[in-house]
Backbone as numpy.savetxt, mean C-alpha at the origin, in Angstrom:
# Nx Ny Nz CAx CAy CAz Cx Cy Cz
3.20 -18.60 13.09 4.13 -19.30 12.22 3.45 -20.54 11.65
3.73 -20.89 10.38 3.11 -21.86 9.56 3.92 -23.03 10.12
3.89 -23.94 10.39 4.10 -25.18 11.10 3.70 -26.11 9.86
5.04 -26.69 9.16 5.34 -27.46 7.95 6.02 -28.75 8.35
6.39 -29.58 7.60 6.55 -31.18 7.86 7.76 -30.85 6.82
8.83 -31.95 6.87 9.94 -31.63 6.08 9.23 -32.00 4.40
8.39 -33.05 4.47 7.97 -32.58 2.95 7.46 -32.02 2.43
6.71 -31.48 3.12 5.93 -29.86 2.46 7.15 -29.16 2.05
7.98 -28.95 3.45 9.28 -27.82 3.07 9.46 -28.22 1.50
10.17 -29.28 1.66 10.72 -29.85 0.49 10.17 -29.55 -1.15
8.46 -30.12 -0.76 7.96 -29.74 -2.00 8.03 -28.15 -2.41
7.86 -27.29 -1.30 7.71 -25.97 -1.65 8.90 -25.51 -2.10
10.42 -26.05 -1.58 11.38 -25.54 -2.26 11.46 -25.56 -3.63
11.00 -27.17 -3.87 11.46 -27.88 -5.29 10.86 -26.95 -6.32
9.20 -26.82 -5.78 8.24 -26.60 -6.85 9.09 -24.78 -6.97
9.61 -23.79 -6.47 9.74 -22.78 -6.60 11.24 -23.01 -7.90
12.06 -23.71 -6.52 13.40 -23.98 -8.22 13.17 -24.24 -9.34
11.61 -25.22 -9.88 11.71 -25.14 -11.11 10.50 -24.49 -11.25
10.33 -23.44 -10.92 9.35 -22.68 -11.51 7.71 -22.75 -11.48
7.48 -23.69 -10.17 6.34 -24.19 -10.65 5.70 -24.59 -8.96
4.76 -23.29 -8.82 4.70 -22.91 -7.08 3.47 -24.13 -6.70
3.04 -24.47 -5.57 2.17 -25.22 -5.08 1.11 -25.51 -5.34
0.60 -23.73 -5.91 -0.77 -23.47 -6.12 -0.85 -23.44 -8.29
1.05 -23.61 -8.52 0.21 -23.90 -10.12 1.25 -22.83 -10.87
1.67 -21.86 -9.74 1.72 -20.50 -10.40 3.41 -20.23 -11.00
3.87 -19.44 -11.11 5.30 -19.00 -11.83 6.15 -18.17 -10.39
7.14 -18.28 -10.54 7.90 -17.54 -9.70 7.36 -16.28 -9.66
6.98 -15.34 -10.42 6.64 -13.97 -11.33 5.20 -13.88 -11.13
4.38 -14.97 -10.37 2.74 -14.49 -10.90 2.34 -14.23 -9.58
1.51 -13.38 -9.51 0.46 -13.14 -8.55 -0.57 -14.18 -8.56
-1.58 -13.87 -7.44 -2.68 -15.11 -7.01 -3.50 -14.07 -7.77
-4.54 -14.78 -8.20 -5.76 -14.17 -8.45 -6.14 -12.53 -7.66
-6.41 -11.48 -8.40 -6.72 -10.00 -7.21 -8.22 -9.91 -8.00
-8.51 -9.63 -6.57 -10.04 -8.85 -6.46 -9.75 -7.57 -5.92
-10.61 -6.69 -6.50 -10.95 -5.50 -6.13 -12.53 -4.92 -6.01
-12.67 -4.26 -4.85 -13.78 -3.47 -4.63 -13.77 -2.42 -4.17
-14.58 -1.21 -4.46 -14.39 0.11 -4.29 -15.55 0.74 -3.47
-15.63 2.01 -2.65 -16.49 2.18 -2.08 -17.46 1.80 -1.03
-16.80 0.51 -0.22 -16.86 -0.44 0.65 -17.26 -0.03 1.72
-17.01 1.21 2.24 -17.13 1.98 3.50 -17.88 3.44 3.35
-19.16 3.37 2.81 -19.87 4.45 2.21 -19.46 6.06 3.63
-19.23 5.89 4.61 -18.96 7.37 5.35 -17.46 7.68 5.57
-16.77 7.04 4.34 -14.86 7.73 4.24 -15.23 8.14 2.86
-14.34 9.15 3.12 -13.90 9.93 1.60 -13.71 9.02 0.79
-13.37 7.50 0.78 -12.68 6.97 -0.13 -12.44 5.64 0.67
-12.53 4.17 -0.28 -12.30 2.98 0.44 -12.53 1.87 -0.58
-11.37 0.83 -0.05 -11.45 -0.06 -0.99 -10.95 -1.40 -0.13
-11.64 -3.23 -1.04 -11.22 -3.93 -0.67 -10.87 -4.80 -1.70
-9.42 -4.78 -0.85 -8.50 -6.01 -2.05 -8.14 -7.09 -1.76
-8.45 -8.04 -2.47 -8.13 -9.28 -2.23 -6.55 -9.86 -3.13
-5.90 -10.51 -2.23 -4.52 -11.36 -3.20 -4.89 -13.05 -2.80
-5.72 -13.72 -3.46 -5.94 -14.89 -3.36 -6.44 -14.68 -1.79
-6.11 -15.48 -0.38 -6.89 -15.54 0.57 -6.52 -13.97 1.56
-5.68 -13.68 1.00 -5.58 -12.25 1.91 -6.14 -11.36 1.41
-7.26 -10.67 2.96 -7.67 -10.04 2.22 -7.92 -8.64 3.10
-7.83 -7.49 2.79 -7.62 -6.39 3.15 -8.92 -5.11 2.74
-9.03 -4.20 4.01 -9.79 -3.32 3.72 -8.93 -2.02 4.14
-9.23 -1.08 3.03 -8.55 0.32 3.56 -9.68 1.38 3.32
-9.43 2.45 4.26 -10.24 3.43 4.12 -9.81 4.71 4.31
-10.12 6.10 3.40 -9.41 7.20 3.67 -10.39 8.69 3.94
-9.97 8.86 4.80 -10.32 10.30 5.59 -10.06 11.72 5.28
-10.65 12.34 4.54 -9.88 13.80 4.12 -10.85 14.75 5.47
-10.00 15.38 6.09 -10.50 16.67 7.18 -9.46 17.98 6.91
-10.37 19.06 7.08 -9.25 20.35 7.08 -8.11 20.24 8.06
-7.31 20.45 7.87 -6.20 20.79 8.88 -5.21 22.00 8.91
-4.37 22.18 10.02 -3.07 22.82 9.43 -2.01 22.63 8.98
-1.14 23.03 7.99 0.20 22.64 7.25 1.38 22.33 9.09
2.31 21.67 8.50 2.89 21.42 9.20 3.82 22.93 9.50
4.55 23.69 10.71 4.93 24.89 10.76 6.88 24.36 9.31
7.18 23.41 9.45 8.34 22.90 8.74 7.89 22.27 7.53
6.75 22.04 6.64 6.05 22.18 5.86 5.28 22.51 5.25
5.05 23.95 5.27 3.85 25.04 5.05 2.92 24.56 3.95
3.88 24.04 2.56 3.13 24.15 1.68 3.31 22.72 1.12
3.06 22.11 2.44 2.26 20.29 2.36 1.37 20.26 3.06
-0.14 19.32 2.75 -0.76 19.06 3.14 -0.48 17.38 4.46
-1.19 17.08 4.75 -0.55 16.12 5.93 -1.23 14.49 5.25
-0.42 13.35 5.63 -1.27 12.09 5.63 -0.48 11.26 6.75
-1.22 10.48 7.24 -1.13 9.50 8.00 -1.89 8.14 7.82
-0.95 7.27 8.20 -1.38 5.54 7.53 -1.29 4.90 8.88
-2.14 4.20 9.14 -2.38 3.21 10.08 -3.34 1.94 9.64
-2.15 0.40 10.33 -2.85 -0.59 10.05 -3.17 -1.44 11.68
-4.38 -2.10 10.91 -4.49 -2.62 11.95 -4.76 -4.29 11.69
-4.52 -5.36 12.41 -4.36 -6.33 11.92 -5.59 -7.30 12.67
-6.64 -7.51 12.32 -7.59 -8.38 12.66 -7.08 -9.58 13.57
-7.35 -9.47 14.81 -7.04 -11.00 16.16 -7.65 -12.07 15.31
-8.93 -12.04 14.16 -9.29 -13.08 13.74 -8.92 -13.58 12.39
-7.75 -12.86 12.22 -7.35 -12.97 10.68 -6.06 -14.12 10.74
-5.45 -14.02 11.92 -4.50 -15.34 12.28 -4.53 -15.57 13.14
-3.73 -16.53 13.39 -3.71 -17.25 14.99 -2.55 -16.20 15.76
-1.92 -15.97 15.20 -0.28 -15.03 15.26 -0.83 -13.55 15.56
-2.00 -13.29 15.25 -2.25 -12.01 15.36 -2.52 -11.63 16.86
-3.06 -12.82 17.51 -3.57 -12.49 18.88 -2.48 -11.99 19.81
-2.79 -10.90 20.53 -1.96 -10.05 21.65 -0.87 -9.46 20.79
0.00 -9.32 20.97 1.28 -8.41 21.26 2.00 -8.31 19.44
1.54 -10.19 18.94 2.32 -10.52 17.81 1.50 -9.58 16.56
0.13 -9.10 16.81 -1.08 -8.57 15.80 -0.56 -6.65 16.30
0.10 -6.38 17.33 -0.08 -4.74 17.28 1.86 -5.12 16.79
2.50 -5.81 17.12 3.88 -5.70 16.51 3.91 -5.22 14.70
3.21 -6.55 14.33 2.89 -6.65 12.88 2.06 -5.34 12.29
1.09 -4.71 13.37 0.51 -3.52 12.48 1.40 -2.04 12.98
2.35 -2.37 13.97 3.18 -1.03 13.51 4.53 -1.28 12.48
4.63 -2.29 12.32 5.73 -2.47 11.28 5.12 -2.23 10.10
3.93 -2.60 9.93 3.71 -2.45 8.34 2.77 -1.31 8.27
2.60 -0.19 9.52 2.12 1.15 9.32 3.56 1.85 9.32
4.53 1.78 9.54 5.56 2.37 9.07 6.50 2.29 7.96
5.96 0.99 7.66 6.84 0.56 6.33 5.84 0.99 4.51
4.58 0.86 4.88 3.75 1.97 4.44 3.65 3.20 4.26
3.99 4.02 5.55 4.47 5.82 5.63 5.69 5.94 4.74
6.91 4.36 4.93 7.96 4.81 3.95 7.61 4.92 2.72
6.70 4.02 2.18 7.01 3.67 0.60 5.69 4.71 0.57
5.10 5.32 0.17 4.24 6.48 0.13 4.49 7.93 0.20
5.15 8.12 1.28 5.63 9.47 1.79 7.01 9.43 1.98
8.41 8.47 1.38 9.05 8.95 1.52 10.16 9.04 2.62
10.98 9.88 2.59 11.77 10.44 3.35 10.82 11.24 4.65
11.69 12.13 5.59 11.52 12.91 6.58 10.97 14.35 5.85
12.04 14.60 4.95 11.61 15.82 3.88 10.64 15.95 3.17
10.13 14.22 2.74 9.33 14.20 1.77 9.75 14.09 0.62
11.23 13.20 0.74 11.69 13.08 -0.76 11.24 11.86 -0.89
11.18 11.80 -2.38 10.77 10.45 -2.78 9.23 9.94 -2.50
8.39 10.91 -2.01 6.98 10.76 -1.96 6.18 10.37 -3.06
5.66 9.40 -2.97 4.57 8.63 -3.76 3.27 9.54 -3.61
2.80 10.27 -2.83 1.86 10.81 -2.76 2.02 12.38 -2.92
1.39 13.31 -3.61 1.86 14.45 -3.90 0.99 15.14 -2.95
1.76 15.57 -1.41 1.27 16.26 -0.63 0.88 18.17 -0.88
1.92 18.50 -1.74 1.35 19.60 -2.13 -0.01 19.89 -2.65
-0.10 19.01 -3.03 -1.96 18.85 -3.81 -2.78 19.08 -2.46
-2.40 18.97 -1.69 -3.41 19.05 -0.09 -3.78 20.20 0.48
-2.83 21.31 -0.46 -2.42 22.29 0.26 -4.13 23.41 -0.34
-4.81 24.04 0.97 -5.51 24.92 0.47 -5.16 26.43 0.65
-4.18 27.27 1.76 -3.90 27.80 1.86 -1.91 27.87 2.37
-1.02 28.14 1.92 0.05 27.87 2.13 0.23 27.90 3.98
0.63 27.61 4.65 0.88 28.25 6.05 0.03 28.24 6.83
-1.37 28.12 6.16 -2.38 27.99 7.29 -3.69 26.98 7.00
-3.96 26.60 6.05 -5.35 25.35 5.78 -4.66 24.19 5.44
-4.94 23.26 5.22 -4.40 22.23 4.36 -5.26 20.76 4.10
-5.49 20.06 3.63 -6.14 18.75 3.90 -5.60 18.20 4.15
-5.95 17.22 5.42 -5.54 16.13 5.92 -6.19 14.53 5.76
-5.27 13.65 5.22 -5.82 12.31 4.77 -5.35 11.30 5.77
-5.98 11.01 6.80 -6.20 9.59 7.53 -6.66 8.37 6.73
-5.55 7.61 6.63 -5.50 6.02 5.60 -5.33 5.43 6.70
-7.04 4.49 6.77 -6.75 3.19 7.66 -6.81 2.25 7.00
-5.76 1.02 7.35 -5.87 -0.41 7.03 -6.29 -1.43 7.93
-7.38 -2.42 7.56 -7.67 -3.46 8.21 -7.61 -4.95 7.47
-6.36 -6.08 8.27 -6.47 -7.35 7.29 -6.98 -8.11 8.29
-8.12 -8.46 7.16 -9.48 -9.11 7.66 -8.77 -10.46 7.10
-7.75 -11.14 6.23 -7.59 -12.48 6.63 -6.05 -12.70 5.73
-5.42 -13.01 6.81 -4.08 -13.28 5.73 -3.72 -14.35 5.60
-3.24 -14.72 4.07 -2.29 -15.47 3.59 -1.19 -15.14 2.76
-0.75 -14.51 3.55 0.95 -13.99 2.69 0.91 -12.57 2.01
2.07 -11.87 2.03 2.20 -10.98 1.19 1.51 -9.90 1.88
1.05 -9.80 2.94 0.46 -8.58 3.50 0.60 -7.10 3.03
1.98 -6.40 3.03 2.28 -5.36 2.61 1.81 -4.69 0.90
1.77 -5.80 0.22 1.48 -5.30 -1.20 0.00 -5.20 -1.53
-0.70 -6.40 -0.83 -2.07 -6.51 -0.75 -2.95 -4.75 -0.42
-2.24 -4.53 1.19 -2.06 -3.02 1.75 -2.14 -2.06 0.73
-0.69 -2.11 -0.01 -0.59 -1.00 -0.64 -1.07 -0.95 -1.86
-1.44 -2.08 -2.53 -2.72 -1.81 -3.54 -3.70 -1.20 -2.69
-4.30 -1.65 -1.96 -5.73 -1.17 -1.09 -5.38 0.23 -1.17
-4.46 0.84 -0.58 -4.28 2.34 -0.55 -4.41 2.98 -1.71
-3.40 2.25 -2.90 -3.86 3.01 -4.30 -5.18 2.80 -4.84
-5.93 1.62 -4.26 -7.14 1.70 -4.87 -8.20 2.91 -4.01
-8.02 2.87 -2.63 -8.84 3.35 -2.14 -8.71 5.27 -2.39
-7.37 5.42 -2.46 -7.05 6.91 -2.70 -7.64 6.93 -4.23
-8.17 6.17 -5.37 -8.25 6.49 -6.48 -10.17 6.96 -6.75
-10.22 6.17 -5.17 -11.89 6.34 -4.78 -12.65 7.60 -3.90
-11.50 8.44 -3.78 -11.31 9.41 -2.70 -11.86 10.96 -3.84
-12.78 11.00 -2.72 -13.03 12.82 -3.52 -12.47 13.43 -2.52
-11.90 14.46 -2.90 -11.55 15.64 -2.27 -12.64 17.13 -1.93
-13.65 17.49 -1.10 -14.48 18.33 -1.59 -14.11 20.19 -1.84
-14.16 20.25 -3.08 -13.98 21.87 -3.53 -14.33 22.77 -2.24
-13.28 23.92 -2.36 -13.51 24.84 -1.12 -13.44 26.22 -1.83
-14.29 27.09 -0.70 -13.89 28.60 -1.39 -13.19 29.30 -0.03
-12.42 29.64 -0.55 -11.64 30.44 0.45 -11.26 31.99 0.39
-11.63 32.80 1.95 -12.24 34.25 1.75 -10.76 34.62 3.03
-9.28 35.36 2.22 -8.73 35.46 2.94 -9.02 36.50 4.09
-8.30 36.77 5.42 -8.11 37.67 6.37 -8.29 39.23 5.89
-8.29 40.26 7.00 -8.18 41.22 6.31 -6.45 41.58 6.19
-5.74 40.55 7.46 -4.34 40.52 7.36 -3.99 39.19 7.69
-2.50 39.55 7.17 -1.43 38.19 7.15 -1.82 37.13 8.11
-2.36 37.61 9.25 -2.31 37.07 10.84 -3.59 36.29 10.97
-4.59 36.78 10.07 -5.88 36.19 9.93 -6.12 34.64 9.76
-6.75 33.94 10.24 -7.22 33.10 10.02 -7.76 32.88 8.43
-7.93 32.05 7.70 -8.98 32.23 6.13 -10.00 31.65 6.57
-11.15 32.16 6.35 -12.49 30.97 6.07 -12.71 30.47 5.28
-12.92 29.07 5.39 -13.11 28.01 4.33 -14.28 27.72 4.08
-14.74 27.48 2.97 -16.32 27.54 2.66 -16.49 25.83 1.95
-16.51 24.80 2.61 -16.81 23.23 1.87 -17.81 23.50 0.79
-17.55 22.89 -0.36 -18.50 22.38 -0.96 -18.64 20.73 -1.37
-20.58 20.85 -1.56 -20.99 19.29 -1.38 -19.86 18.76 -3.14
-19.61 19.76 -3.82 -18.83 19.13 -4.94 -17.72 18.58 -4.84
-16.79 17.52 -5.15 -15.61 16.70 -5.21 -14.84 16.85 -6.19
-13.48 16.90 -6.09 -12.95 16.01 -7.19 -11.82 15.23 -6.81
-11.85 14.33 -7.74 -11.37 12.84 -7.72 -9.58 13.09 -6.62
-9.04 12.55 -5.85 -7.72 12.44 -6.41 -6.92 12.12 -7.01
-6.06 12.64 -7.49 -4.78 12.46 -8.69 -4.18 11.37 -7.70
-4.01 9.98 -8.33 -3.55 9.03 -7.74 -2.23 8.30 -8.94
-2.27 9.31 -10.51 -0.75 9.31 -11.25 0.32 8.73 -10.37
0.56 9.66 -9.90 2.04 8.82 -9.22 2.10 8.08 -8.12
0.83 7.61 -7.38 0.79 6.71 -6.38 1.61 5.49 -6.63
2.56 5.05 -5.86 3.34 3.47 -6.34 2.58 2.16 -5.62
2.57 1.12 -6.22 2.48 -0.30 -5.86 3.24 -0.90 -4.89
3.26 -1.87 -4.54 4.71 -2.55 -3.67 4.72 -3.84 -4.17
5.91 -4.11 -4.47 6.28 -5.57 -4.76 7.22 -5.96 -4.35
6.96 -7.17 -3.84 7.73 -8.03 -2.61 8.49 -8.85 -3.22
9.74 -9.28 -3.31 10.39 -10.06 -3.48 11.01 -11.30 -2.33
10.31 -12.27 -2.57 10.85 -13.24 -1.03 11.72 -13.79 -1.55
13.05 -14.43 -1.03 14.14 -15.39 -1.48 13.59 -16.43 -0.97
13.74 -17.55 -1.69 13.05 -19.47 -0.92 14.51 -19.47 -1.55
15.33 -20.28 -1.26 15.96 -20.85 -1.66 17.17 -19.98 -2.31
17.41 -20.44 -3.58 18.60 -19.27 -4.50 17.61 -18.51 -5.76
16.03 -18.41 -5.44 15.27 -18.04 -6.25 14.38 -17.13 -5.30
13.83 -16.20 -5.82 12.81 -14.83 -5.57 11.59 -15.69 -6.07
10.70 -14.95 -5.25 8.96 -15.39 -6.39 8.04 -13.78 -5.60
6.97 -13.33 -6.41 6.43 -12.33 -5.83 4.77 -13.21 -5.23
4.51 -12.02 -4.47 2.80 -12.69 -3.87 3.25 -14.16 -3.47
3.83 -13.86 -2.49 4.24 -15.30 -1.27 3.13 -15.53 -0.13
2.75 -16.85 -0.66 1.61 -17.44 0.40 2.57 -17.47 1.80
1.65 -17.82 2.81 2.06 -17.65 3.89 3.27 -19.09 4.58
2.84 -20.15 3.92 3.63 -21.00 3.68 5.25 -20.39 3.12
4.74 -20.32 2.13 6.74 -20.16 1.47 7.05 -18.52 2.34
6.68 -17.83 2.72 7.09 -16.74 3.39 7.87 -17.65 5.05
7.42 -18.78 5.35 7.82 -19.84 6.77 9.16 -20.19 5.87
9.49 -20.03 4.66 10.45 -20.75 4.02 11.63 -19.42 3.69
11.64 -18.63 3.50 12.17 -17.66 3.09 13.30 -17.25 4.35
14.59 -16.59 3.50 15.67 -16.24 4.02 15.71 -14.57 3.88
14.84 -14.20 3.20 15.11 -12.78 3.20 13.71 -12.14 2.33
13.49 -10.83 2.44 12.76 -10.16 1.20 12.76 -8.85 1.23
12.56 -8.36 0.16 12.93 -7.13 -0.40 11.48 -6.67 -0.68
10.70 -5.66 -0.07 9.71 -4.80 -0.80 10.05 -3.19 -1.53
9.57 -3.32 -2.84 10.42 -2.05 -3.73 8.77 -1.48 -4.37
8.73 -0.21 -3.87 7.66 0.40 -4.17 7.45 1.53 -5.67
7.17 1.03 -6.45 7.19 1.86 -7.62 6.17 2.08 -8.59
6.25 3.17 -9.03 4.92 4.00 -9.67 4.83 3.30 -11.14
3.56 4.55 -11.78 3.51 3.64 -13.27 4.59 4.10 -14.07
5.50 5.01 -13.90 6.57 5.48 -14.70 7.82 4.78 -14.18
7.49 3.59 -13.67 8.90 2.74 -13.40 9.98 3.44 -12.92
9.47 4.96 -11.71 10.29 5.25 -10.80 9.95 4.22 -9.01
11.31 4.22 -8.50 11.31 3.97 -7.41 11.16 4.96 -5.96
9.77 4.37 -5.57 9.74 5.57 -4.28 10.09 5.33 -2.98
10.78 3.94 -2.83 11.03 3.32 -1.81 11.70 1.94 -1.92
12.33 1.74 -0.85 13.11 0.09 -0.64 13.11 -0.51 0.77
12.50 -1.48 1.34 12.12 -2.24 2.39 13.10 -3.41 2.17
14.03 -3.54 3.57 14.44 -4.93 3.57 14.13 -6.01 5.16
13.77 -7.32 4.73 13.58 -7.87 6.04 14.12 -8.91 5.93
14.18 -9.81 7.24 14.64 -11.50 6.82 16.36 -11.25 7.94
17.08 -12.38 8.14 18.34 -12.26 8.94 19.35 -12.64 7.59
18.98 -12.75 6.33 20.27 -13.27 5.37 20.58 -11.88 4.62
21.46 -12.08 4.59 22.31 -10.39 4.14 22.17 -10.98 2.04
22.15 -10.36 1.24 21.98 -9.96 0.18 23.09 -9.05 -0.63
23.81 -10.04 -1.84 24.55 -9.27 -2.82 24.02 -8.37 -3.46
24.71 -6.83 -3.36 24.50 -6.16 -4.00 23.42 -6.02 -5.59
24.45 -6.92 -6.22 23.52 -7.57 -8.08 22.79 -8.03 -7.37
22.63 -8.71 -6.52 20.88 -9.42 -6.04 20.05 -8.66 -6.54
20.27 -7.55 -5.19 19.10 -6.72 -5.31 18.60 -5.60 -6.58
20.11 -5.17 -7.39 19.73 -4.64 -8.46 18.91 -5.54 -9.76
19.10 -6.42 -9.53 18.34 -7.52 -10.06 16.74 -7.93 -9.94
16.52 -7.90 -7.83 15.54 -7.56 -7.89 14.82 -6.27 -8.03
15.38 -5.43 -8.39 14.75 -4.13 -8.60 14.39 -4.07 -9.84
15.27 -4.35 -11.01 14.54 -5.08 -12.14 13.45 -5.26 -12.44
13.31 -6.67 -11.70 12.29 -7.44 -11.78 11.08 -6.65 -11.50
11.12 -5.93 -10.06 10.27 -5.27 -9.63 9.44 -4.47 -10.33
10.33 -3.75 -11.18 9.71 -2.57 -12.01 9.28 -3.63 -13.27
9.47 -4.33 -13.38 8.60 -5.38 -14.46 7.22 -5.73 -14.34
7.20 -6.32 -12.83 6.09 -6.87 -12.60 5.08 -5.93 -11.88
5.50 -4.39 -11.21 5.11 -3.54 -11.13 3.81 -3.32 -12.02
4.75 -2.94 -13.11 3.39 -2.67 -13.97 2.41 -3.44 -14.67
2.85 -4.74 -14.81 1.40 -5.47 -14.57 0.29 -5.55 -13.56
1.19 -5.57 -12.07 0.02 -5.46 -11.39 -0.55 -3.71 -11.46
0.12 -2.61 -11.91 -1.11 -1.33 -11.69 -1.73 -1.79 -12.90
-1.61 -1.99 -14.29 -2.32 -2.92 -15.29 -3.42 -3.56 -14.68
-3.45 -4.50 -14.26 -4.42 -4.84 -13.52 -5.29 -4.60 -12.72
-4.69 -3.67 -11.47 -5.58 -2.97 -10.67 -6.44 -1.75 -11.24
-5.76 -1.19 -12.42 -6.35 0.20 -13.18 -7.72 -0.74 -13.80
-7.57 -2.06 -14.29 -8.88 -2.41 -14.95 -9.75 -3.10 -13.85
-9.11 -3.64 -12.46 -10.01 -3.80 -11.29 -10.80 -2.17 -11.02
-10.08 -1.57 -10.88 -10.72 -0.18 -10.42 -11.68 0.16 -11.35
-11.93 -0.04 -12.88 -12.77 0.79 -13.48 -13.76 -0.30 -13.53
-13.71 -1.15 -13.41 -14.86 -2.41 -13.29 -15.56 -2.17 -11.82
-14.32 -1.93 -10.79 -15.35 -1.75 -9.27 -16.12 -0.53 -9.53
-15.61 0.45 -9.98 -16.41 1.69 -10.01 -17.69 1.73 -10.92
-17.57 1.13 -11.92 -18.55 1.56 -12.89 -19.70 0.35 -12.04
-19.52 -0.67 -11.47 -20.55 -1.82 -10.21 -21.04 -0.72 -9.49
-20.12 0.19 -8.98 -20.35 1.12 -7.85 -21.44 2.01 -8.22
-21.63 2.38 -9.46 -22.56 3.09 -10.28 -23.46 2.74 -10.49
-23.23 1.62 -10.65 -24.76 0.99 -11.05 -25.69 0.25 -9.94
């Protein structure tokens, strides 16, 4: 916990009511983002994002697997974070594995969805190499190597960046002589990219006061009564809704912040789409 003096509080309230945050910025602006791609040369795919001092590494794993027996014709993913003992003081013991299963499950939501798989941000059918019996499987790890606020969105850029860095490698597949057969799968050293189209963003909405601001330093997050993370793609659908905080929230609040969300949404994939083609084409050269 950020440990503030009543005038810090003070200033941080003031400067948010009129619009005008600590560091300079707008209720509405993000901190400065960095992006880097390819960070972890032995994963399928990996990226590191920075939101001003937080800063995050993700990395993704494609292995053959089997379809689920209640999902034949999905491929599988799994997200796990993990939260660096040296990234806060808060992280050490119990408070650093609390924090990385809350925000490895609040991740599985806004990505994958429902239980069914409704509302999936990630198109698991694409995984699929044989209905019922092959499938690819994507292991997404997260590591925050240093936080200042906003953890979850930082994350879930990292994921869309790092899945946009992800080859998938081409297979040939030589079915059974029957139903019952096993298929053999034949890897090839060739890739292609994943379709990361409908992957969604996350944007956080913190309440300070009787005002929202997005990309909350770790300071005004010590100040906050509530927040809302709303995960949405570049077609300004919603694939998810996260709520935290002990202050309950009017209805118009939140349709309000959902709004907003899908506003500022697409500036930040705007942004990250021209971080990504700048990390990649570095990556190339």
């Amino acid at each position: 916990m950020v440990g503030l003096s009543v005038g810090e509080k003070q200033f941080i309230h003031g400067g948010i009511a009129h619009d005008l945050r600590s560091d300079g910025r707008g209720r509405r602006d993000f901190r400065p983002i960095f992006v880097e791609t390819g960070v972890i040369p032995q994963a399928s795919g990996s990226a590191r994002v920075r939101f001003g001092a937080t800063d995050v590494i993700v990395s993704v794993k494609a292995e053959i697997g089997t379809p689920s027996p209640l999902q034949p014709d999905k491929g599988k993913v799994s997200i796990f974070v993990d939260c660096s003992p040296t990234a806060a003081p808060v992280f050490e013991g119990r408070g650093g594995e609390e924090l990385s299963a809350e925000l490895s499950v609040t991740l599985q939501r806004c990505f994958l969805g429902g239980k069914n798989g409704t509302g999936a941000g990630i198109d698991l059918s694409s995984l699929i190499v044989v209905e019922g019996k092959t499938c690819w499987d994507l292991y997404i790890d997260g590591l925050v190597v240093s936080s200042d606020g906003n953890l979850l969105d930082a994350l879930a850029a990292a994921v869309k960046v790092a899945l946009s860095n992800t080859g998938i490698p081409k297979v040939d597949v030589v079915l059974g002589a029957s139903p019952d057969d096993q298929p053999v799968i034949d890897v090839s050293d060739e890739e292609s990219q994943f379709d990361t189209s409908g992957v969604p963003v996350v944007v956080t909405l913190t309440k300070v006061g009787r005002h929202y601001i997005v990309d909350a330093t770790s300071e005004e997050e010590s100040q906050m009564s509530s927040a809302v993370s709303i995960s949405v793609n570049r077609h300004g659908h919603i694939c998810g809704l996260s709520k935290r905080g002990v202050a309950g929230l009017d209805p118009s609040v939140i349709l309000d912040m959902i709004s907003v969300a899908k506003v500022v949404s697409q500036q930040l994939i705007s942004v990250l789409d021209s971080e990504i083609a700048t990390a990649n084409a570095n990556e190339e050269d």
